[in-house]
N, C-alpha and C positions, 0 to 999 in steps of 0.2 A: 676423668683425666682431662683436665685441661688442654690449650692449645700448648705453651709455653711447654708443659710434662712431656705432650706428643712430641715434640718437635727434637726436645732432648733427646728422648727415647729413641726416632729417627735418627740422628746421629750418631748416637752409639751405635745403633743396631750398624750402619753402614762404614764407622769405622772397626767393626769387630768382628762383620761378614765378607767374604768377596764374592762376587757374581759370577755361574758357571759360564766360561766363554761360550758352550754350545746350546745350553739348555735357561741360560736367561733372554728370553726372545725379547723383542722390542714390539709393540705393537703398531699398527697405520689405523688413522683415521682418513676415510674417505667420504667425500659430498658428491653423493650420485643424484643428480635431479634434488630434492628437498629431502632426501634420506640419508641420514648418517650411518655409516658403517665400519664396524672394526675387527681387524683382521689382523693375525701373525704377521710382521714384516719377510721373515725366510721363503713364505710361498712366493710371494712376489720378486724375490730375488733372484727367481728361476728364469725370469723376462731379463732380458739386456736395455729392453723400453725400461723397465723401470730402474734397473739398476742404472741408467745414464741419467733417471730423475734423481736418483739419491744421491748423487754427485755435486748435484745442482748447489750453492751456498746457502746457509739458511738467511732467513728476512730478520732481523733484527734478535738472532742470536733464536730464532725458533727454525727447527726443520716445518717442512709441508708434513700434515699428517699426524703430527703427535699430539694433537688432541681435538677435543670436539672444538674451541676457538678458535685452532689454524689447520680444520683441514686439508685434504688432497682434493682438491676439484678434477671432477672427473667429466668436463664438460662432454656435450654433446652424446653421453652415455644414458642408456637407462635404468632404470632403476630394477625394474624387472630382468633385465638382462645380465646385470651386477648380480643380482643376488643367485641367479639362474648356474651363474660362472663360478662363483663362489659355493654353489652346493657341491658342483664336479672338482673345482681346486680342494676344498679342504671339508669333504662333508662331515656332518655333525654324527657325535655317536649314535647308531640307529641297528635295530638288528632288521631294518627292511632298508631296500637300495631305495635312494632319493627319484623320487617319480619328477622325470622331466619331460614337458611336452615337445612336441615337433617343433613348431615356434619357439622354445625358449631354446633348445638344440640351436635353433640356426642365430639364437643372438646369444650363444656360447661359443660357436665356430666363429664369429663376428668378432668376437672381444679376442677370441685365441690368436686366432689371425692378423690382429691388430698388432698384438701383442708379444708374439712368436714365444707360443706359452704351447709348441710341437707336440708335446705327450697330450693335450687336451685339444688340440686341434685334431687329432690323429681318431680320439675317441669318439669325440663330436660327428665326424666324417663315417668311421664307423654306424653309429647310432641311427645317421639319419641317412646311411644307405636303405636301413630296413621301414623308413619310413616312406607313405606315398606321396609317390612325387609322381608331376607327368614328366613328356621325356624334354618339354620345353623350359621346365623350372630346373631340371637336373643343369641340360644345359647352362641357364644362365647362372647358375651356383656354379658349375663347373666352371667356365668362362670366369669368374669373379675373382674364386679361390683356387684356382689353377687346380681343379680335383682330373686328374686326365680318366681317374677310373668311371667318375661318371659320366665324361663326357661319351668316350666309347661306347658304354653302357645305353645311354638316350642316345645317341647317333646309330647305332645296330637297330634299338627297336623302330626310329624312323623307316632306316630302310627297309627291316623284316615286315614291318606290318602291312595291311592288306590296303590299308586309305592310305593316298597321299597325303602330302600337309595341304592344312586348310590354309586360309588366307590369314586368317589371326596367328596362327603359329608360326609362317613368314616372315610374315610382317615384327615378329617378335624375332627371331634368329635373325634374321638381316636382310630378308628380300629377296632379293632376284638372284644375286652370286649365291646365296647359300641353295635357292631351290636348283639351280642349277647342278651346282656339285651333288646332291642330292638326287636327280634326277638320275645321275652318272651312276654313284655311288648302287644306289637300287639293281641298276642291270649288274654290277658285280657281283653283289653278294647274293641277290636272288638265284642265282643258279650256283653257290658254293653249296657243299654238300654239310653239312654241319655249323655250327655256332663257334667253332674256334677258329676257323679260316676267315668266316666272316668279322672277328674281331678283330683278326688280323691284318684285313682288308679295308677295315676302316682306319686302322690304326697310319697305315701307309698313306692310304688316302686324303687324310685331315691332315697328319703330321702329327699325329698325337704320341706320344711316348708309352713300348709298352715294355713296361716293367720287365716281365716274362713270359714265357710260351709255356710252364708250364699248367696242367691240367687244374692243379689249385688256384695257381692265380687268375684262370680262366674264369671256372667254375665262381671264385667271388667275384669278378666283373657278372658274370649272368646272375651272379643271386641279388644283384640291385635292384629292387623296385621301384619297377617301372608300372604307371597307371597312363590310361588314356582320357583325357578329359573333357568329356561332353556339348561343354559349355564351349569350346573352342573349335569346335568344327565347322563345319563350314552349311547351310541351310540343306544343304541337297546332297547327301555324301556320296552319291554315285558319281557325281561330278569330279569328285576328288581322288576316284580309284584308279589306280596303275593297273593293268592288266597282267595276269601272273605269267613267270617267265619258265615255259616247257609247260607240260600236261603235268596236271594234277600235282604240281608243285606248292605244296602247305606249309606255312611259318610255324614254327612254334610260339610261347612268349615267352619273352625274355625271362622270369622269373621259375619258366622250367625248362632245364638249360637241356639242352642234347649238343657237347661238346666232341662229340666224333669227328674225325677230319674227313 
């Protein structure tokens, strides 16, 4: 079949077929770093970011996106991290779930977040609660992405545990005003009888929002892991130990919660 036959044959077909308004999707071409990528336009339409992109007029009667010569420039994105967001948006038929690492999680929460793409920011957050963190990274994720559940979560296990903070871990949360509040924080919760007073103690204390008081919402703030990280201690850990408050008064960890009041 020649060109000339194609092109008829085209014709006809499109004068003799109509397009299902739901089920003829349109597709996007994206340029992530030097990789091309193509994708249903509908998943993307679930972003308000993107939908104010497709508003945008087209450049010389072409949309951004509709092929591989006039991609969607997705500057300042990675390419790993695209493809990462893109297995959680719309994964490929598999009968095994798409294995995603901790790092590609946090450059899935990254692009969610961007993005306000909430059911995949929601999962993201989920995912990498179970992932190890110490309580200084949780923090500054938490800090980033307004996660208030892990901040409670890393701010309980600061003050529950037995070391103070080191000098690197200060020096990472903000210095002198945080060891401070910190210093405070410790004499309350150390003598609360349980892990759910004390969430609620910091809750108050920081000005964190909490959600709930009840027992589940509890119980998933303590099932965060929380790790403590070697390399950030301080030379001499004795130096950095608070003195426990009452006799024979023992923390639990955070990842095995005892939620009695």
């Amino acid at each position: 079949m020649n060109k000339a036959t194609r092109e008829r044959a085209k014709k006809g077909a499109e004068q003799a077929f109509k397009r299902d308004e739901k089920y003829y999707v349109q597709s996007l071409v994206f340029l992530v770093e030097d990789c091309l990528f193509k994708a249903p336009r509908p998943y993307f339409e679930q972003s308000e970011v993107f939908r104010d992109t497709f508003k945008l007029p087209p450049v010389d009667g072409v949309f951004e996106g509709a092929n591989d010569e006039t991609p969607l420039r997705l500057d300042g994105i990675k390419a790993n991290d695209f493809r990462a967001f893109l297995s959680v948006l719309m994964p490929l038929p598999s009968s095994e779930e798409p294995k995603v690492t901790k790092e590609e999680w946090l450059g899935v929460l990254s692009l969610a977040d961007m993005w306000n793409f909430e059911k995949i920011r929601q999962v993201s957050v989920d995912k990498l609660g179970k992932e190890r963190m110490d309580a200084v990274e949780r923090i500054l994720l938490g800090r980033r992405y307004n996660i208030e559940d892990w901040l409670l979560a890393a701010h309980l296990h600061l003050a529950r545990r037995e070391i103070f903070l080191s000098i690197v871990e200060a020096e990472q949360l903000g210095g002198l005003p945080f060891v401070i509040k910190m210093v405070k924080v410790r004499d309350l919760v150390r003598v609360e009888f349980g892990r759910a007073r004390g969430i609620r103690t910091i809750a108050k204390f920081f000005g964190f929002k909490l959600d709930s008081t009840s027992p589940d919402y509890l119980t998933a703030i303590a099932s965060i892991l929380i790790i403590d990280d070697p390399s950030k201690a301080d030379p001499d850990d004795e130096d950095g130990k608070v003195p426990e408050a009452g006799p024979a008064k023992k923390r639990a960890k955070l990842h095995d919660p005892d939620l009695s009041d």
